[in-house]
N, C-alpha and C positions, 0 to 999 in steps of 0.2 A: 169286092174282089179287085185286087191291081191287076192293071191291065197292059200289054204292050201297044205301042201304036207303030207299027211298021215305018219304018224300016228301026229306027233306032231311038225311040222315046220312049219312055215310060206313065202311066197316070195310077198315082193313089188313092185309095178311097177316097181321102182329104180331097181332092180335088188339084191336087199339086201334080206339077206337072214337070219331068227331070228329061232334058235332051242330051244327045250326046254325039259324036263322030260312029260312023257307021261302023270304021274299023276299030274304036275302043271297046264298041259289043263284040263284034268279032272274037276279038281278043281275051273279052270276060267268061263268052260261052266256050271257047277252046279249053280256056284253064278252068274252067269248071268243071269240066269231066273228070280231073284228079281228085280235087277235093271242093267244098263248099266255096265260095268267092263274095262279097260285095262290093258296091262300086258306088262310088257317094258322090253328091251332085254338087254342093260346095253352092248351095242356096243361103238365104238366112236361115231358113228352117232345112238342116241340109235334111235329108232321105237320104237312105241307102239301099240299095239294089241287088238284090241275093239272086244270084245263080248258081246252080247244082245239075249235075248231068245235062249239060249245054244249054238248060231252057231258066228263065227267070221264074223264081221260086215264089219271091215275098218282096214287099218293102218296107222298109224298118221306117215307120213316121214320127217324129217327133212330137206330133201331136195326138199322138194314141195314152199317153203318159197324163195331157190332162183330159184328154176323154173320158178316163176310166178315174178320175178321180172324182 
């Protein structure tokens, strides 16, 4: 299960680990209460970061694609 780490990081199952400026979450959980949102980390293996009604949802890993192969 991805997990947040306070105040504004994220960790994936992978073990990947995406940071960010406090007020870029700010700003993803605001606009997430309209509609779905994510927010990509701009890694080599980027992730991306799903929020919906202000709280982080999922993160999309890149390496879930060869897990499952």
């Amino acid at each position: 299960m991805p997990r947040e780490i306070f105040p504004s990081s994220y960790e994936c199952d992978c073990g990947h680990q995406s940071h960010f400026f406090e007020n870029t979450i700010k700003e993803m959980k605001a606009k997430s209460h309209k509609k779905r949102v994510r927010l990509g980390d701009f890694a080599a293996h980027e992730h991306y970061i799903v929020f919906y009604k202000g709280e982080m949802v999922d993160i999309i890993c890149p390496h879930e694609d060869e897990r499952s192969v």
